[in-house]
C-alpha positions in Angstrom: 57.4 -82.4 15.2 58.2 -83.4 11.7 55.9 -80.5 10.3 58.0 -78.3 12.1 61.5 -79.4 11.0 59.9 -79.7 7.0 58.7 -76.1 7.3 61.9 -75.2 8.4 63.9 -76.7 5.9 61.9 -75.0 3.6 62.3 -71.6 4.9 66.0 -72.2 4.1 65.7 -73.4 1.4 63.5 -70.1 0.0 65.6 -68.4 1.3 68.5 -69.6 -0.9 66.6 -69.5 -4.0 66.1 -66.3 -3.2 69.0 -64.8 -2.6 70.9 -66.8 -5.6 68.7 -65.5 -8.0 69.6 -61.9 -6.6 72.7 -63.0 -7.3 74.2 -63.2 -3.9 76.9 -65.6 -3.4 76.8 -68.0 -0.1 79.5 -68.5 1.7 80.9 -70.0 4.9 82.4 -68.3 7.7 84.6 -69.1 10.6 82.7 -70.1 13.9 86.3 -70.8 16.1 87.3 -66.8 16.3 90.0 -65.0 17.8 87.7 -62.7 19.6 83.9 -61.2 20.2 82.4 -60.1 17.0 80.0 -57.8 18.3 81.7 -56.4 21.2 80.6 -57.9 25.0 80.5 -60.6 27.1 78.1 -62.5 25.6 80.7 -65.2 23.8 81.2 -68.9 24.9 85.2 -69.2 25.2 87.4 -72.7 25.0 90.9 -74.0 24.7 92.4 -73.8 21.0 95.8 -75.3 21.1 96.6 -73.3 24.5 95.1 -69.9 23.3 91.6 -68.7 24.3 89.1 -68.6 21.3 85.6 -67.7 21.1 82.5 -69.0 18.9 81.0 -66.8 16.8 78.0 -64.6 18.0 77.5 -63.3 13.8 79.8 -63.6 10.9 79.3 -59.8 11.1 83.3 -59.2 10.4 83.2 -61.8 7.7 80.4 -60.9 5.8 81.6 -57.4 4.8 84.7 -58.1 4.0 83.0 -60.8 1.9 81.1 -57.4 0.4 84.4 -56.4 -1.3 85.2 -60.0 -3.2 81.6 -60.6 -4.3 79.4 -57.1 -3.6 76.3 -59.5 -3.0 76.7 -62.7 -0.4 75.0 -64.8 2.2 75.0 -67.2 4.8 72.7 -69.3 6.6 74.3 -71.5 9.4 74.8 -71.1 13.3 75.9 -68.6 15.7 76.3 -68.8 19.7 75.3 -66.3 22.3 76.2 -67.1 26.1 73.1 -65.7 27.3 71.9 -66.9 30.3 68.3 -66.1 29.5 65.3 -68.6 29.8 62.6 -66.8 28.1 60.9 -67.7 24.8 63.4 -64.7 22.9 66.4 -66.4 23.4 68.6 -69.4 22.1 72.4 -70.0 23.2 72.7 -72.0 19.8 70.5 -70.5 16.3 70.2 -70.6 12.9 70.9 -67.2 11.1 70.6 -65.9 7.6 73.2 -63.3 7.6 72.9 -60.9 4.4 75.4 -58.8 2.9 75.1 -56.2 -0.3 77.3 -54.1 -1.2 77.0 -51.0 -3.8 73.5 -50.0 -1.9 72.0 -47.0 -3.2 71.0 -46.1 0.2 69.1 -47.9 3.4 66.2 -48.1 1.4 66.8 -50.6 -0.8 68.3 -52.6 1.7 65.0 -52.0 3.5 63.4 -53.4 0.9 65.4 -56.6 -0.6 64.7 -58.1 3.0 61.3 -57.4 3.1 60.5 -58.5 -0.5 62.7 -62.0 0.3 60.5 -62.6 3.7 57.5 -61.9 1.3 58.3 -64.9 -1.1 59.7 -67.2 1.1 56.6 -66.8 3.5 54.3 -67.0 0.4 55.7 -70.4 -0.9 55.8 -72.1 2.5 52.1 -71.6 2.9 51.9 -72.7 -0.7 54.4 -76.2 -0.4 53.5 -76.9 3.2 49.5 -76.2 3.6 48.7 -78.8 4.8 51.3 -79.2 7.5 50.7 -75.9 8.4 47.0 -76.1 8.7 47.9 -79.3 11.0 49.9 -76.9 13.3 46.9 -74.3 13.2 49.1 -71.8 12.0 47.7 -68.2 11.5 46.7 -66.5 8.3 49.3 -65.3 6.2 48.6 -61.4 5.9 50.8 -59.2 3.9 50.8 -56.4 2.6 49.0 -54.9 -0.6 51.3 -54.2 -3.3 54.1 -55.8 -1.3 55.0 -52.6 0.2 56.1 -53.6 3.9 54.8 -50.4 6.5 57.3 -48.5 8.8 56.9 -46.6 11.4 59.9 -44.3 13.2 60.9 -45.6 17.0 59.5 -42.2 18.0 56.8 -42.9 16.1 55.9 -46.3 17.9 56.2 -44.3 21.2 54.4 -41.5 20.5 51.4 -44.3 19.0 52.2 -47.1 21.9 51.6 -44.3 25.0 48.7 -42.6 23.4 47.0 -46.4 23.2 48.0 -47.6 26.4 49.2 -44.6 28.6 52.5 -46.5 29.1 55.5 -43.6 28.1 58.4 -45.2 26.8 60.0 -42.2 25.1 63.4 -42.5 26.9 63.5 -45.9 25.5 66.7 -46.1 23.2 64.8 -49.6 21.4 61.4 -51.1 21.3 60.2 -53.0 24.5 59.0 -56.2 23.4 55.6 -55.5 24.6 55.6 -52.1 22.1 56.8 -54.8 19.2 53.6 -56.5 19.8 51.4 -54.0 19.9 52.8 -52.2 16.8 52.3 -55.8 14.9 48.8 -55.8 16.2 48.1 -52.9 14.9 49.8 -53.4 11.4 48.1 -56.7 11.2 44.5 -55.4 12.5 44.7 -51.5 10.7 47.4 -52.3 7.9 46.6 -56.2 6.8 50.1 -56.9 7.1 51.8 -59.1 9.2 55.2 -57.9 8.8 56.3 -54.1 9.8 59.4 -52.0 9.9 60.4 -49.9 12.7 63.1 -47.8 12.0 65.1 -44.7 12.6 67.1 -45.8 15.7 68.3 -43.5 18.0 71.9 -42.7 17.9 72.5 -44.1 21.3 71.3 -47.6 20.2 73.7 -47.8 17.3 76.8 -50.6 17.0 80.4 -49.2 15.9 79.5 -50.6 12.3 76.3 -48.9 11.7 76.2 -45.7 9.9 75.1 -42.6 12.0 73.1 -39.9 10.6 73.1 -36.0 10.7 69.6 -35.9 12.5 70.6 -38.5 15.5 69.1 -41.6 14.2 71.4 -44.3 12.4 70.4 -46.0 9.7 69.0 -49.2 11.4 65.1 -50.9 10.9 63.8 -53.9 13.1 61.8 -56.1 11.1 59.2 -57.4 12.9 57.0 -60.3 12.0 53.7 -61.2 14.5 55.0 -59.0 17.3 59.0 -60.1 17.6 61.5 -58.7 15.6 63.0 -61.4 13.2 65.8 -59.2 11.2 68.0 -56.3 12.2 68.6 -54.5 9.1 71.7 -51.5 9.2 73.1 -49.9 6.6 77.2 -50.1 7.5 79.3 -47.5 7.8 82.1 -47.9 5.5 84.2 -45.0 5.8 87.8 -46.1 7.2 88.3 -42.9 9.5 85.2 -42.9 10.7 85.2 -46.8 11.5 88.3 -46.2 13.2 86.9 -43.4 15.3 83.6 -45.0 16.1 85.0 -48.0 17.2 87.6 -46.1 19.4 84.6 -44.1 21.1 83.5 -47.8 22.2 86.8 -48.7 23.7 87.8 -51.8 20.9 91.3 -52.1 20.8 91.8 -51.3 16.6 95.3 -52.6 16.9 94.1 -56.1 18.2 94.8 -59.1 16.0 91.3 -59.7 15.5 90.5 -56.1 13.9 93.5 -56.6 11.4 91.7 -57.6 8.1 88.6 -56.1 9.3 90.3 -52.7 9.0 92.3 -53.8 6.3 88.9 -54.2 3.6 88.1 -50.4 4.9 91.6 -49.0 4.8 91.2 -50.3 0.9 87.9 -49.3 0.3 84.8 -51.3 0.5 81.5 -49.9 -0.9 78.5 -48.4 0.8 76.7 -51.8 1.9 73.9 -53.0 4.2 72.3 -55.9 5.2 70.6 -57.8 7.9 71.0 -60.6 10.4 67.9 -63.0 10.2 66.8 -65.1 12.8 65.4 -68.0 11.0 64.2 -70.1 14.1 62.2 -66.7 14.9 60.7 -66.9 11.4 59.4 -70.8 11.7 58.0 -70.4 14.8 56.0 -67.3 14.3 54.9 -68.4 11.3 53.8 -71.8 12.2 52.3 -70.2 15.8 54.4 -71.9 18.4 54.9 -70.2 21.5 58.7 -71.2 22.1 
């Protein structure tokens, strides 16, 4: 148990390194909130001084506003999701990285700042904690030559999935997670790497604060790491109208008191950003091996 909880505090700890040498900034968000941050049910709610708050499923609001202050920022600390599920993808209580950047060229490079960070943080704990991890039997560390993470369009992954298995899963909107492990299978087996990209989302799968493209996709990639994704990774859309209209066309109130300073960073004009939410307990327990 102690291995575990080391190799976990180094992950974070990578991870800051990281991202301060990037020069992202790390900051603290609120976790008592006035309302859902993502849209849905999926919120724990309690008393605050006779008003309803919620915690916070993401500092998803937080973090782009953040974008216009210090273009570059982070945080790593805990979100709550009231999902009554008991299966080995879900936690009501985890730790997240989420990642913010602003002045993006384009998705690319957000693309790629996440992948090159998993990269080095996964390479230095196999390098600090060998031996704990050899203790653990852990897998072999496989990534990519050149450091070039692979991606593969969702239509892609279909097309590849029910050719190999003669399962069609075309009208799927996202991956199922038995496609997400047989795509990391194959990247691992075909492509010696153990992380892969799936990406080009179809419109229909997109969030109010994702940014849509002309061909139907949105500019969204799942990064997935030994068959389960560990990072969502969107570039935002940061036009005001069209945040106001998108979010309209998914019934959210823009007038509510929670949107206000949301709106407010976009009405004043925030820069094209992107960045990703990181499920850190995903990342220790696929890289140490553990089944839950």
């Amino acid at each position: 148990e102690a291995a575990i909880f080391k190799s976990q505090a180094e992950v974070e700890e990578s991870i800051s390194r990281y991202l301060n040498n990037e020069d992202f900034v790390q900051f603290p968000s609120p976790k008592l909130l006035t309302g859902a941050t993502e849209g849905g049910a999926e919120v724990f709610k309690l008393d605050y001084f006779g008003k309803t708050a919620t915690l916070a499923q993401s500092p998803q609001f937080y973090k782009q506003i953040m974008v216009g202050a210090f273009e570059r920022v982070y945080e790593i600390g805990h979100s709550y999701r009231a999902e009554p599920s008991a299966t080995t993808r879900h936690l009501t209580e985890l730790t997240m990285l989420d990642i913010e950047m602003g002045f993006a060229e384009d998705h690319d490079e957000v693309l790629d700042m996440v992948a090159d960070m998993t990269q080095d943080v996964l390479k230095r704990v196999y390098d600090e904690h060998a031996d704990d991890l050899r203790s653990l039997q852990a897998p072999e560390l496989k990534l990519p030559e050149g450091g070039k993470v692979p991606r593969f369009t969702i239509a892609e992954i279909h097309e590849m999935y029910a050719s190999a298995t003669k399962n069609d899963t075309t009208d799927e909107k996202d991956l199922t997670p038995d496609e997400e492990r047989w795509i990391a299978d194959h990247a691992r087996k075909s492509l010696g790497s153990d992380l892969v990209y799936a990406v080009k989302f179809p419109a229909a799968a997109g969030k109010f604060y994702h940014k849509f493209l002309e061909d139907g996709t949105v500019a969204w990639g799942d990064l997935l790491f030994r068959g389960l994704e560990i990072a969502t990774v969107p570039l935002r859309e940061n036009n005001y109208e069209k945040m106001i209209e998108q979010m309209q066309a998914v019934g959210l109130d823009v007038e509510a008191d929670g949107f206000k300073y949301y709106l407010q960073a976009f009405k004043y004009g925030l820069p094209t950003h992107g960045g990703c939410g990181f499920g850190i307990d995903r990342l220790v327990q696929k890289t140490i091996g553990l089944n839950n």
